[in-house]
BAZA-379866 format. One record per residue (C-alpha): residue number from 0; residue in one letter; x negated, y, z. Coordinates in pm, 1 decimal, padded with zeros to 6 digits. Example, Ala and Ser with C-alpha at 12.3 -4.5 7.8 and 13.67 -1.06 7.14 Angstrom:
BEGIN
ATOM  resi  resn         x         y         z
ATOM     0     A  -01230.0  -00450.0   00780.0
ATOM     1     S  -01367.0  -00106.0   00714.0
***
This chain:
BEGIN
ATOM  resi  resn         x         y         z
ATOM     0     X   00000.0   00000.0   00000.0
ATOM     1     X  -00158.0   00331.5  -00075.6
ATOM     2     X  -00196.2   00593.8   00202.1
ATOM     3     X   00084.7   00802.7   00070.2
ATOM     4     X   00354.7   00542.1   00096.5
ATOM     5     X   00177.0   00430.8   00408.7
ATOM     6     X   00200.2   00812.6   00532.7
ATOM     7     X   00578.0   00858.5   00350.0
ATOM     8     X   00700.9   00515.6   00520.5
ATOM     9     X   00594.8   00666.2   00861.8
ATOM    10     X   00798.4   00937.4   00828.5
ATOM    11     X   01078.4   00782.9   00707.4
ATOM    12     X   01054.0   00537.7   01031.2
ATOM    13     X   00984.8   00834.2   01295.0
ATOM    14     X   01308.4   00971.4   01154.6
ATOM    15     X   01500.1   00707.6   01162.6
ATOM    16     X   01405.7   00572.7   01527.6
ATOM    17     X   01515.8   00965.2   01616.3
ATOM    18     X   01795.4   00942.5   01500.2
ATOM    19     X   01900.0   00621.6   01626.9
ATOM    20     X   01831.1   00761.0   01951.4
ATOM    21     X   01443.0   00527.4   01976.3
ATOM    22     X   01265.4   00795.9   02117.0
ATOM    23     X   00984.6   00606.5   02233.7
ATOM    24     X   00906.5   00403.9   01922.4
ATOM    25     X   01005.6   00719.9   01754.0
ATOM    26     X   00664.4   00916.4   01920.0
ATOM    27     X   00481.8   00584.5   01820.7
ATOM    28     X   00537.3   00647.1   01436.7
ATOM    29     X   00443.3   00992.2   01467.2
ATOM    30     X   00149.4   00903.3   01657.8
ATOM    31     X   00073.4   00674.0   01412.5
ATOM    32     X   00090.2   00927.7   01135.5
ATOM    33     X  -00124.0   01171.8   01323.6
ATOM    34     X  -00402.1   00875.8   01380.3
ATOM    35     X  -00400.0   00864.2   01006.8
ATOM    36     X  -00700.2   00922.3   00793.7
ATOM    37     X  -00422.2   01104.0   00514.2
ATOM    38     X  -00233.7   01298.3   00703.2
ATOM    39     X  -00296.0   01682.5   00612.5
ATOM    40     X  -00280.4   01982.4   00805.3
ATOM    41     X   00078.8   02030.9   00735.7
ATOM    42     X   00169.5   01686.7   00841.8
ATOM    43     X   00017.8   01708.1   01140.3
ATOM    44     X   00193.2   02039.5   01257.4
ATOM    45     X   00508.9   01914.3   01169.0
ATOM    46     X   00409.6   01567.3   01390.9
ATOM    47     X   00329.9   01756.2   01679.8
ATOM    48     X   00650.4   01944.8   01669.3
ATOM    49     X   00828.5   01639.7   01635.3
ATOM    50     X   00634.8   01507.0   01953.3
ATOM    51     X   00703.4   01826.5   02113.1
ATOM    52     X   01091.5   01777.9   02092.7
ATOM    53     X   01080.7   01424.4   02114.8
ATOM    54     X   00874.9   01472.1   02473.6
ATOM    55     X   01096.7   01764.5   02592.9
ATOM    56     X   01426.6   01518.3   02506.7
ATOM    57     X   01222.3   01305.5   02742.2
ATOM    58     X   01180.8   01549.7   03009.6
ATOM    59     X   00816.6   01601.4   03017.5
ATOM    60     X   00773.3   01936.3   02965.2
ATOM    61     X   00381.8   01925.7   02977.4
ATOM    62     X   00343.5   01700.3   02680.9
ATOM    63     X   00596.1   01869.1   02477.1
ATOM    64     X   00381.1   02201.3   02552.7
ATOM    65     X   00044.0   02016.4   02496.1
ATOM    66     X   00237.2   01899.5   02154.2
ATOM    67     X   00361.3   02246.5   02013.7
ATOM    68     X   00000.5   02392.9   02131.7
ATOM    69     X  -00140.4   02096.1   01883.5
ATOM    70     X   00093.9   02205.1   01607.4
ATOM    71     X  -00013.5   02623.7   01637.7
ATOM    72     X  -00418.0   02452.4   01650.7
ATOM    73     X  -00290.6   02237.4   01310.8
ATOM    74     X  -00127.8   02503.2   01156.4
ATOM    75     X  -00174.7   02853.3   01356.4
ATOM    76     X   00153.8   03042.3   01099.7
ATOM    77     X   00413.3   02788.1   01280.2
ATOM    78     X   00661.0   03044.8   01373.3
ATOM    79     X   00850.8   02730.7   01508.3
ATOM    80     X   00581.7   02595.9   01713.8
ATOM    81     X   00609.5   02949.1   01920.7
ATOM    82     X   00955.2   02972.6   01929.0
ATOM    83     X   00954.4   02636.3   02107.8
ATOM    84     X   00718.3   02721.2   02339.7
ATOM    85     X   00884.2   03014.8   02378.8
ATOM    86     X   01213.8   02865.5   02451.5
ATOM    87     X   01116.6   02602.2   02691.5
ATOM    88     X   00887.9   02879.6   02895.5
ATOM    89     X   01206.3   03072.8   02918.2
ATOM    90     X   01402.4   02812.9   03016.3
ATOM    91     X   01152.1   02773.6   03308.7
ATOM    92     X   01178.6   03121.5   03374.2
ATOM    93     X   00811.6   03174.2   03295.0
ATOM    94     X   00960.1   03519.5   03105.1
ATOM    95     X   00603.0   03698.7   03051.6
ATOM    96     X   00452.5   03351.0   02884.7
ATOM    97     X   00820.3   03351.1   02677.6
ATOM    98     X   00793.0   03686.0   02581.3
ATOM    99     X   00417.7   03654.0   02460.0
ATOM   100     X   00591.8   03322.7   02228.5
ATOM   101     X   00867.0   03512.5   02105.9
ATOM   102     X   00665.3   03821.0   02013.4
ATOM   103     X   00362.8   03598.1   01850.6
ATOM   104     X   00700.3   03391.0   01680.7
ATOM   105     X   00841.7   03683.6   01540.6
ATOM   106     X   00583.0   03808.5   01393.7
ATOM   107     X   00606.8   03533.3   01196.2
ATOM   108     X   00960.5   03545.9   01090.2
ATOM   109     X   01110.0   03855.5   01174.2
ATOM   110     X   01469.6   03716.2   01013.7
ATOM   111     X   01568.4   03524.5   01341.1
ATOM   112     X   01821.6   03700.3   01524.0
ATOM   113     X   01858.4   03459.3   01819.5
ATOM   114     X   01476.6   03479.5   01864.6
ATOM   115     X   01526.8   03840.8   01905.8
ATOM   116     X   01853.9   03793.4   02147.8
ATOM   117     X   01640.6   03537.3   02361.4
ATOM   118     X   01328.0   03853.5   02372.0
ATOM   119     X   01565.0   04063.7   02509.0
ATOM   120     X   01725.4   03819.2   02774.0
ATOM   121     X   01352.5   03766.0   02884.2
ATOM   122     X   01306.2   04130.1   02949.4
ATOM   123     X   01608.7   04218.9   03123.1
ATOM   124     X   01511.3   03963.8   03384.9
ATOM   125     X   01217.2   04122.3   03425.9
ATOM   126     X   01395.0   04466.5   03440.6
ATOM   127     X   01314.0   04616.0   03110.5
ATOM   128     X   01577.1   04773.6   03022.2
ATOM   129     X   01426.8   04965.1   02736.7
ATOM   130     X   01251.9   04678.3   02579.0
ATOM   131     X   01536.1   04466.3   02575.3
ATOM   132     X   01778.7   04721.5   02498.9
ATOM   133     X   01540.2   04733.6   02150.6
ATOM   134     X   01495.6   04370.6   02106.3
ATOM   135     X   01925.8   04336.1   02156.3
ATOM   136     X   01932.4   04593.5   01867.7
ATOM   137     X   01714.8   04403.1   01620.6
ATOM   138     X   01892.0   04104.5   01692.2
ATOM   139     X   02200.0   04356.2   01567.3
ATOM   140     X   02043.9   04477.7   01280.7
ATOM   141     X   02027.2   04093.5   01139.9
ATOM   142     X   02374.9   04032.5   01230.9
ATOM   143     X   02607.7   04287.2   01272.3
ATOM   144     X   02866.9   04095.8   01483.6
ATOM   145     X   02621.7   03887.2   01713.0
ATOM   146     X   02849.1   03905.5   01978.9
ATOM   147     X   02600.9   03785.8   02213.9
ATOM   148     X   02344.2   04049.6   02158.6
ATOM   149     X   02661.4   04316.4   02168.3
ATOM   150     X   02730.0   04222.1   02474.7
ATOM   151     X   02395.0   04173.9   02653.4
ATOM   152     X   02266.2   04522.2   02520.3
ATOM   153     X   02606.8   04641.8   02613.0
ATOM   154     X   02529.7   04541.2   02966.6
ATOM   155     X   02146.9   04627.0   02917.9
ATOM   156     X   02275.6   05013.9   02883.6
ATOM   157     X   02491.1   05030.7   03208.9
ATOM   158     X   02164.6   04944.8   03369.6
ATOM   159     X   02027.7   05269.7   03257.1
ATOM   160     X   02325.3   05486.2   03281.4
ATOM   161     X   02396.6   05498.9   02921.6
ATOM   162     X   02803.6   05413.3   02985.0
ATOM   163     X   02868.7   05578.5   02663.7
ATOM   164     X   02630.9   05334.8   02439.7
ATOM   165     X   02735.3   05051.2   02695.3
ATOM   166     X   03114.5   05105.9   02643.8
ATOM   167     X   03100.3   05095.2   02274.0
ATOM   168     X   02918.7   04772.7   02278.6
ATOM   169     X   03144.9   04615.2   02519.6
ATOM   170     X   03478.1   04768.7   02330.4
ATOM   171     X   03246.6   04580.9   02009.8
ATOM   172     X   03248.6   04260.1   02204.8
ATOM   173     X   03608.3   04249.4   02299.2
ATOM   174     X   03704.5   04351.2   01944.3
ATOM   175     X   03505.6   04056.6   01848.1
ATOM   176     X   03645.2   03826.4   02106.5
ATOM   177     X   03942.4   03898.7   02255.1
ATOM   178     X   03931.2   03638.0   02523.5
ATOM   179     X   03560.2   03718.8   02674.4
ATOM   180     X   03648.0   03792.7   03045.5
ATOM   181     X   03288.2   03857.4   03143.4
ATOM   182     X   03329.8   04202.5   02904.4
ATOM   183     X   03638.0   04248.3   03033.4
ATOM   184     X   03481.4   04221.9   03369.5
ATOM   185     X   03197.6   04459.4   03259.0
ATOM   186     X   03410.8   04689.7   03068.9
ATOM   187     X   03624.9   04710.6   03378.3
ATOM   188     X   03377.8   04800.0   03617.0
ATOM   189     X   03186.3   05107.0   03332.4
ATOM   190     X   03538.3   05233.5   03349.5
ATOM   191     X   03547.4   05199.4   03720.4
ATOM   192     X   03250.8   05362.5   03756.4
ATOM   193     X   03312.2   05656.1   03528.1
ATOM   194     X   03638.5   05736.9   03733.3
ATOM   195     X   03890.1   05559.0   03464.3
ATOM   196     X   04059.8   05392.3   03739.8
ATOM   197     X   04379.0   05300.3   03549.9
ATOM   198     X   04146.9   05129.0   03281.5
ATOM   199     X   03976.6   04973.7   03512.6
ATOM   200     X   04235.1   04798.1   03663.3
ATOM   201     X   04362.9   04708.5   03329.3
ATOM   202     X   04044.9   04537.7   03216.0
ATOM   203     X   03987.5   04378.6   03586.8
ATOM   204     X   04291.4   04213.7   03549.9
ATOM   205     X   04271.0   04098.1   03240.6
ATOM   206     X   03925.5   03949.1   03298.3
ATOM   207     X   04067.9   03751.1   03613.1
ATOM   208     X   04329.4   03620.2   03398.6
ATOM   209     X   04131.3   03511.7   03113.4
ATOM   210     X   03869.2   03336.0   03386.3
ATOM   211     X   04168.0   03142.9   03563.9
ATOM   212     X   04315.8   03031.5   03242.1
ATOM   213     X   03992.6   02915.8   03105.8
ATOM   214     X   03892.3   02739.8   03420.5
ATOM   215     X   04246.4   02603.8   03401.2
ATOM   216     X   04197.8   02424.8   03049.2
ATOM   217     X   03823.1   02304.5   03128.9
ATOM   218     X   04038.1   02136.2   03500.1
ATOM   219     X   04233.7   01954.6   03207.5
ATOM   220     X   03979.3   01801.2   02964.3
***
């Protein structure tokens, strides 16, 4: 067999044992592939981010990090390698590492708006306000009606004072969803705050509501 149907059968077997859920026999074949005298640069990034995922579905967190670091050493332009890293160090709450992954990600590929969603959670934890308040706005720019991003810069400007910006953003989110309590809840307490009592109790209300009712039909499935 020649070393590119030895290389393409691999694959094809690393895939499959994924799918079928073989996640050990699955990092064999990829090992495999990587241990192989054909295997290119390419291949080899896109093993180790296999491993990587493969390792984090298996809860070890260090090898799936020792994995994606491989894949950036194989193949230093894998904007996915960093946004993997970047994820799981966020997940971990390790926001200054996740920031540095996102940032060196996006540089990359500027055209994920999640990425840039993600940036901003990681610096409003940390209480940047500003910085996430721009990296909420790029996620925007990409999508328009990223209701997630609307929302969390929405909330990202009542931090600062800006109810103005922050109301818009919020009346954006409801407009977008008319059941999300948690900007009713927000847009409830901006109003509160800005001495629209009347509003505010409106929008409290309504949040309440909305919370009890979706609690209620989670109780039933």
């Amino acid at each position: 067999m020649s070393a590119e149907l030895e290389l393409s059968k691999l694959m094809v077997d690393a895939y499959t044992y994924q799918k079928n859920g073989e996640l050990s026999l699955a990092i064999q074949a990829w090992n495999a592939l990587l241990n192989h005298q054909a295997a290119d640069k390419d291949l080899k990034a896109n093993a180790y981010l296999s491993l990587g995922n493969l390792h984090q579905l298996q809860g070890n967190d260090e090898l799936a990090i020792e994995s994606m670091s491989s894949a950036i050493k194989a193949n230093p332009n894998s904007a996915e390698a960093y946004f993997c890293l970047a994820y799981m160090e966020q997940e971990n709450d390790n926001f200054p590492s996740a920031i540095e992954y996102f940032e060196k990600a996006l540089a990359l590929n500027m055209n994920d708006s999640g990425a840039f969603n993600n940036l901003g959670n990681c610096y409003d934890r940390l209480e940047k306000s500003t910085e996430a308040i721009n990296a909420y706005s790029q996620a925007i720019t990409l999508d328009v009606n990223y209701i997630a991003a609307i929302y969390n810069r929405g909330n990202a400007y009542m931090k600062i004072a800006k109810d103005e910006l922050a109301l818009e953003d919020l009346n954006k989110a409801i407009e977008l969803d008319a059941n999300f309590y948690q900007a009713y809840y927000n847009r409830g307490t901006l109003f509160k705050r800005m001495g629209k009592s009347s509003e505010a109790e409106v929008d409290l209300t309504k949040a309440k509501a909305l919370a009890q009712q979706e609690l209620e039909e989670k109780t039933k499935q």
